[in-house]
C-alpha positions in Angstrom: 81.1 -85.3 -5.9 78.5 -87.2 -6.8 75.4 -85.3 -9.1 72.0 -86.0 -7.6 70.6 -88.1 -10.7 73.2 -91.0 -9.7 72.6 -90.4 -5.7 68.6 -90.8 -7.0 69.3 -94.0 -9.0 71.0 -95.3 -6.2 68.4 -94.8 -3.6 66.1 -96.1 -5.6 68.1 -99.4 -6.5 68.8 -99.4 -2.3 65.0 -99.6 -1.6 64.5 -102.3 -4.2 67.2 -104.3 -2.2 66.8 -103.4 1.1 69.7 -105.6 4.0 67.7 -107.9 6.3 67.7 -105.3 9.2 66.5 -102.5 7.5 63.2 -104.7 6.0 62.5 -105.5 9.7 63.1 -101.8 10.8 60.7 -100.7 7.8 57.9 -102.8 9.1 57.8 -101.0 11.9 58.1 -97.3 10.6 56.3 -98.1 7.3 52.2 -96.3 7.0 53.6 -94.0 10.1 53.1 -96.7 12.6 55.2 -95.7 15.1 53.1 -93.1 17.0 52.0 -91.6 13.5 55.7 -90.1 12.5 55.5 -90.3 8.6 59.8 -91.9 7.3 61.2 -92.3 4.1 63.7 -94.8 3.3 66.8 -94.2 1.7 65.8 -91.0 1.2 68.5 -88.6 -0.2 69.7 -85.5 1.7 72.6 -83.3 0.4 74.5 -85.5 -0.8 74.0 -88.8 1.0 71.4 -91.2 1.4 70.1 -92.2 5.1 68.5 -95.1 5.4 65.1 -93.4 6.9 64.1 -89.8 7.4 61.7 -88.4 9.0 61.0 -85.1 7.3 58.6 -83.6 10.0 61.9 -84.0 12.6 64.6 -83.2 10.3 65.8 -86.8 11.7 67.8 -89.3 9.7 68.0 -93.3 11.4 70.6 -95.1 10.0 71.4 -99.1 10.2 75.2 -100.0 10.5 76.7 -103.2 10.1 80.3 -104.3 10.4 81.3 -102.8 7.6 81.0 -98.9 8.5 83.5 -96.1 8.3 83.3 -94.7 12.0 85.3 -91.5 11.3 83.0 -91.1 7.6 80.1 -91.4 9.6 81.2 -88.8 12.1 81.8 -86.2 9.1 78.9 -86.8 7.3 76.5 -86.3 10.0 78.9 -83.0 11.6 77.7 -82.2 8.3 74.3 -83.1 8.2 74.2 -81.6 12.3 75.1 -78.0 10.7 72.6 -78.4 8.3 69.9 -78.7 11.0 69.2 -82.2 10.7 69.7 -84.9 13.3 71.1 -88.8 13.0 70.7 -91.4 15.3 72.2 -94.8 14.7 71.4 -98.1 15.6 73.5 -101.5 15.1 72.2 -104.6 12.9 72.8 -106.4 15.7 69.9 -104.0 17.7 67.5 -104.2 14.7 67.4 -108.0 14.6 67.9 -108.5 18.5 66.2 -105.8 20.0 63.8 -104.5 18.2 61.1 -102.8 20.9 64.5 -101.7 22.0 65.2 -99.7 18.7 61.6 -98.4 18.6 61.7 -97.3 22.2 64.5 -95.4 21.8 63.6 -94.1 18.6 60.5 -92.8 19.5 61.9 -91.1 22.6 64.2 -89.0 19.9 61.0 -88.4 18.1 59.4 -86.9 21.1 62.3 -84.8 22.4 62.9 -83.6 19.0 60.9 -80.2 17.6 58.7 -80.3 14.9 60.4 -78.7 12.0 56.8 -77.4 10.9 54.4 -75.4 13.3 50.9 -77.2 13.3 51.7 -79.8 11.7 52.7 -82.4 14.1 52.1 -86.6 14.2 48.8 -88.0 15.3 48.7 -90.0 18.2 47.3 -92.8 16.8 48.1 -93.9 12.8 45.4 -93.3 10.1 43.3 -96.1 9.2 43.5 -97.0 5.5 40.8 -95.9 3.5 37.9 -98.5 2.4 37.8 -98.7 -1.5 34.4 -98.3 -3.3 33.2 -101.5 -4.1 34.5 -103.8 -1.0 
């Protein structure tokens, strides 16, 4: 297995790098703009890393290409399932073709999903940034 200081160097080297579909995706869920749900990207969780994860959900999104293991996939998240957390998945093809497709059905997950924190649920409308003294 792989010890947590390499999964964290790797993460970190993923968000520096980011494939085409996930910088689109991340415009979208970056500064909790969609409906006010906070995500992390490439976030590590056991001992994976999901391409965003929404800590408030417990939900992992991840961005397939061509290249993914089907049957992998199916045991990581079994695993990740009896942990308490939840994946959904969405094609490259999706991201860059159907994006208010993506987010539509993303945010329906987000809704149907508990909050894995009483009280402390996503605003309905994003936070505006703050003004800096001086400007």
């Amino acid at each position: 297995m792989t010890d947590r200081a390499t999964l964290l160097a790797r993460a970190r080297e993923m968000r520096r790098n980011p494939t085409e579909p996930e910088k689109r995706l991340w415009r979208h869920l970056s500064a909790s703009q969609l409906a006010g749900h906070k995500f992390r990207r490439q976030a590590v969780i056991d001992y994976y890393i999901a391409d965003f994860f929404c800590p408030l959900k417990k939900l992992i999104v991840e961005v397939d290409g061509d290249t993914h293991d089907v049957e992998a996939d199916f045991k990581r998240d079994d695993r990740l399932r009896s942990k308490g957390y939840r994946t959904v998945r969405f094609s490259n093809l999706d991201v860059m073709g159907n994006m208010d497709g993506v987010l539509t059905d993303l945010l329906r997950k987000l809704e149907e999903t508990p909050d894995r924190w009483a009280g402390r649920g996503a605003s309905t409308t994003p936070t505006p940034p703050l003004k800096r003294r001086g400007f």
